[in-house]
N, C-alpha and C positions, 0 to 999 in steps of 0.2 A: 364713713362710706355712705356715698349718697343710693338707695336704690328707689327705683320705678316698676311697679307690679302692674300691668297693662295689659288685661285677659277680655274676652270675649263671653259672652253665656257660656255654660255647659248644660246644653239641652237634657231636660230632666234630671238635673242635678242642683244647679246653682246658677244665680245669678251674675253677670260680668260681676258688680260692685261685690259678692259675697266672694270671689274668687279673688280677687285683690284682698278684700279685709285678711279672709283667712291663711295668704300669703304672707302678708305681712305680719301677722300676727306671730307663724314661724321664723321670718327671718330677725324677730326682736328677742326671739325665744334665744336665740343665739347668739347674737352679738346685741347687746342692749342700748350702746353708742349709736348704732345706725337710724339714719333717718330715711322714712319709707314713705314716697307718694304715692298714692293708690289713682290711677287714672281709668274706671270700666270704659271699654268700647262697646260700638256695635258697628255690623256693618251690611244696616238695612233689613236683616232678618230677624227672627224673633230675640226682644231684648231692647229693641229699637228705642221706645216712646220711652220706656225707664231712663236711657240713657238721657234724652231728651228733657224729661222731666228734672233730672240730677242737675242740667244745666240753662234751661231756659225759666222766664219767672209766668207760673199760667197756673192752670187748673187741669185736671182732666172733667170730661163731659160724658155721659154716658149715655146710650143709644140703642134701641133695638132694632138688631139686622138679623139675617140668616147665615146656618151656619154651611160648610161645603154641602149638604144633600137638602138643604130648603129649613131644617128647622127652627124656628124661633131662638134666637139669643141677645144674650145683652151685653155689650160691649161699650169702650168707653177711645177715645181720642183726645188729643190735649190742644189746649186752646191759651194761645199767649193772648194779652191785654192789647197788643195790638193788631191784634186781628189777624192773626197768623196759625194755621189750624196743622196737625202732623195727625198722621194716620197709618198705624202698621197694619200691614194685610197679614202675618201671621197668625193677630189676636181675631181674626175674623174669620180667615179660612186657612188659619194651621193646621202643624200634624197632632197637636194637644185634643184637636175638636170632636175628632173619629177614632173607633177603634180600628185595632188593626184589620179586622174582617170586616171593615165598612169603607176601607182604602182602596181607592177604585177607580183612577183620573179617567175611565172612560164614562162615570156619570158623574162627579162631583162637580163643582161649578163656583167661580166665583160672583154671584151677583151677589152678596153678602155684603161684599169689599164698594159694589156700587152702589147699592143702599147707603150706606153711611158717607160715601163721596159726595152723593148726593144732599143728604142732610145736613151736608157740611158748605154745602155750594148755595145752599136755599138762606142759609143764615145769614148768609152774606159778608161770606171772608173776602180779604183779600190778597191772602196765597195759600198755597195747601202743599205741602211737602209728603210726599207719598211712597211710604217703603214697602219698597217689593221684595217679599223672602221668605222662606219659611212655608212658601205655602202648599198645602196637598191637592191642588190640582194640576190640571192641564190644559184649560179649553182654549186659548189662544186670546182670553179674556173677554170670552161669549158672554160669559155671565156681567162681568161687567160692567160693561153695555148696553147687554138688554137690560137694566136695573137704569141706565143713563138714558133709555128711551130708541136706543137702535133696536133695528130687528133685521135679525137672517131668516131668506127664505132659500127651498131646494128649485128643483129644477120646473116642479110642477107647481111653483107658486106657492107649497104649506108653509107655515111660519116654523120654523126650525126653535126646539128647544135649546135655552145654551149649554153645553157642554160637548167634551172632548169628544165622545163617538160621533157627533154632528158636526166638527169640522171640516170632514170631506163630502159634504152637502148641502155648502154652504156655494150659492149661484148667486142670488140677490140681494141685494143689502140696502133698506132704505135707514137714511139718517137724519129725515126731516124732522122726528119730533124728539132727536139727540137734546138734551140739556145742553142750555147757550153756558160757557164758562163766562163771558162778557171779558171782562177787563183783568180776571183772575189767573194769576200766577200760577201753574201747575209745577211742581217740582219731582221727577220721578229718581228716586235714590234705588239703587241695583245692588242686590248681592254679590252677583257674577252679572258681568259684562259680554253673554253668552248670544249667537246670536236663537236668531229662533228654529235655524233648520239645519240640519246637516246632526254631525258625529259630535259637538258641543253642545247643540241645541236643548230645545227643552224637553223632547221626547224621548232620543236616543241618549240622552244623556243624564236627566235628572227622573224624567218617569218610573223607572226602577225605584227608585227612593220611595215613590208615591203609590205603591202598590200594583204597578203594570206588572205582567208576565210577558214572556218575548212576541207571545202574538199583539196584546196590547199596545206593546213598542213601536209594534210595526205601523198597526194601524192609527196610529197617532201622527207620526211620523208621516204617513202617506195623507193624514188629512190638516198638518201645519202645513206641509207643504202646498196645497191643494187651498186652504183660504188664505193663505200668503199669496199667491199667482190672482186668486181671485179679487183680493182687495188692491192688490196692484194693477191690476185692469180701473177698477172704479176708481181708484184716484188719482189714475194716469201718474204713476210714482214709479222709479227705473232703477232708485238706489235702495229698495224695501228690502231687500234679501238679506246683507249684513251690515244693521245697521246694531252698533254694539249694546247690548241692554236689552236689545228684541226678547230672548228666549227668558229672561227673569221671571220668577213666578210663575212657571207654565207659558208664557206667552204675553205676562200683563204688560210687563215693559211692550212690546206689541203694540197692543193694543192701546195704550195710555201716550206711546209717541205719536199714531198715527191717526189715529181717530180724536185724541183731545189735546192733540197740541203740544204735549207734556216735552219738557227739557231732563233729558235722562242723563244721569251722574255716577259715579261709583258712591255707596252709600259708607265707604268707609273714608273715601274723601272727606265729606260732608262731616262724617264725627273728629275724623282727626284735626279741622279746623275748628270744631266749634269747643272740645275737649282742650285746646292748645298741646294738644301730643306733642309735637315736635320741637318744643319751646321745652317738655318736660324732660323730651329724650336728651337732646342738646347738655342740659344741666345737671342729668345724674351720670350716676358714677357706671351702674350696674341695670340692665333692662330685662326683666323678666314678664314673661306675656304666654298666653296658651289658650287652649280651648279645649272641647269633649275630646273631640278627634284630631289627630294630625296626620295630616300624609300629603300629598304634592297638590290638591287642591286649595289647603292650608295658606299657599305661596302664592298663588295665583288673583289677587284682590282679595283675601278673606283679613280680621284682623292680622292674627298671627304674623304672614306672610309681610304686612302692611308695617308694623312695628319692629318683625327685622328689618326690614329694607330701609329704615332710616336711623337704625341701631348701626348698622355696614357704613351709612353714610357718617355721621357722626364716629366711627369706630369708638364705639362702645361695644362691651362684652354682655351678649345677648342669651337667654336661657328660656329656653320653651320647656312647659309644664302641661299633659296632655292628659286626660284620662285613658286614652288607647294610643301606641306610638303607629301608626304604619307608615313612615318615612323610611328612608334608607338613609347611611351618613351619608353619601352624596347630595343629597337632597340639600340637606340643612349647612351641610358645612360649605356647600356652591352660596347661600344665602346669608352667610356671616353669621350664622348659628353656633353657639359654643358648647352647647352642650344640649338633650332634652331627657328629660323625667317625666315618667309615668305612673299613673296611680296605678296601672297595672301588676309594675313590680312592686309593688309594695303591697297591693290587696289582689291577689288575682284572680275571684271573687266578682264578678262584673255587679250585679244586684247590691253586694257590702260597699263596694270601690262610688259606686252612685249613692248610696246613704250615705255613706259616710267622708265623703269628697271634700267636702271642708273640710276634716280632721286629717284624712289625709295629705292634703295642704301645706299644711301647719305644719307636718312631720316633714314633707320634702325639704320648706325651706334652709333649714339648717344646712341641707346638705349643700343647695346653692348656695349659700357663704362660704361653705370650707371651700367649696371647689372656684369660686372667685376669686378666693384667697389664693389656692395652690397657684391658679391660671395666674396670677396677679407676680409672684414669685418667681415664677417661669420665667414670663417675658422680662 
């Protein structure tokens, strides 16, 4: 029996590739005949450049930028031999950076993520692949920006600081001392393909996650909308409102289609070609994949969702491993899902269940063979 372990990070616990190893690990505990390929994904948010690194031949490069409220940090990006540079905005302005009561999207700010754009543009690549995900802001990629030489001003001409409470005072926009990309490739890779306003967007929708409360909500939400209208005036642009990828990252997707050009992607497209995923799914027998959380977002472009959908096409018998379940069976079994496990039931313990996630792994797998087995007998 051939099986494939193909997980995603589990935020604050484990890496994709440690969530494979220690999958496999259990299903050899079990049956010692089986042969197990371990495939980590990512899909543009944090996790990203590992995956990257796993499969591209380069270095990484390290840098000092800022982190979401302006501080000094040193972070690093990877650079192939031909001149081709990947950059995750998670390790720049993630949720890892801030503590919980410094979680705040109406001051945080990405200009961090445009300092190192920037340092990356000055060296003189010749593409830049750019993953938007992970990250604990909102400004609509003010900070960005203004780190790439744009500036917002209000109504009475101030120059506007970048960040989320400044979006809806945002009147003027000069871009003449914008860094020229020249002849440079911008590649902008998305978590979710959300746009930037409305009930999916990135206020009403992911802000919550970032530390808004519902007034925060509001007022974010009334100022994407409010430099959305605006920057659709200045660039005489008719199609800005949804255009898919806008709402990523707070708005960077946004920002990085409209203002530099950028060619925006689903970010787990991008790994499941460069990984040969569907070359792996095709040839095993058995496909197991998961991540921290599962629930109907899961399904929607994230891995998970990404690896049943071509376990369904291939029918192949698919097994999601989660460390919290909140699906319902409808969910999973509309998506050719055959089964899911939870470190839950087994530690329910949430602090234990995250220390100890690789071991518990290990313990699941077993159970996914008998029950592959039983499925296998059945039909």
């Amino acid at each position: 029996m051939k099986y494939l372990t193909a997980f995603d990070k589990w935020r604050g616990s484990l890496t994709a590739g440690e969530a494979c190893e220690s999958m496999a690990k259990g299903i050899l505990l079990h049956d010692k005949e089986a042969e197990v390929v371990q495939c980590p994904l990512a899909d543009g948010g944090e996790g990203s450049l590992m995956i990257v690194a796993q499969n591209k031949k380069g270095h990484f490069e390290k840098v000092i930028t800022e982190d979401p409220l302006g501080r000094r940090i040193q972070t690093h990006y990877y650079l192939e031999k031909n001149g081709v540079a990947y950059i995750e905005s998670a390790l720049i302005i993630g949720h890892h950076l801030l503590s919980a009561d410094e979680k705040n999207p109406m001051v945080t700010h990405s200009r961090g993520l445009g300092l190192v754009l920037k340092a990356v543009i000055e060296r003189g690549v010749k593409a830049v692949h750019l993953f938007l995900g992970g990250s604990v802001t909102s400004d609509g990629g003010m900070g960005m920006l203004d780190a790439l030489g744009v500036r917002f001003y209000d109504f009475e001409g101030r120059l506007l600081a970048p960040k989320g409470e400044n979006l809806k005072k945002v009147h003027d926009i000069d871009i003449k001392q914008c860094l020229d990309f020249g002849e440079i490739q911008l590649h902008i890779w998305c978590d979710v393909l959300s746009p930037l306003t409305g009930p999916k967007g990135a206020a009403l929708l992911f802000s919550p996650q970032k530390g808004a409360d519902e007034r925060m909500v509001k007022v974010l939400e009334e100022g994407m909308l409010h430099y959305q209208y605006r920057i659709s005036q200045y660039f005489i642009l008719s199609d800005i409102f949804d255009r898919p990828g806008s709402g990523a990252a707070g708005g960077l997707g946004f920002a990085a289609d409209v203002f530099l050009g950028g060619i925006i992607g689903r970010g787990l497209d991008f790994f499941m070609e460069m990984t040969e995923c569907e070359k792996k799914i095709r040839e095993a027998d058995i496909i197991i994949t998961g991540e921290g959380k599962f629930d109907k977002q899961s399904l929607l472009g994230k891995v998970t969702g990404g690896v049943a959908a071509l376990a369904k096409k291939y029918r192949k018998p698919c097994f999601v491993v989660c460390g919290i379940n909140d699906s319902t069976d409808s969910d999973f079994f509309e998506s050719g899902i055959d089964g899911v496990f939870s470190l839950k039931d087994e530690e329910p313990d949430e602090k234990s269940s995250l220390q100890y996630a690789g071991k518990l792994l290990e313990r699941i797998g077993p159970k996914i063979v008998s029950q592959a087995k039983k499925n296998a007998e059945f039909f």
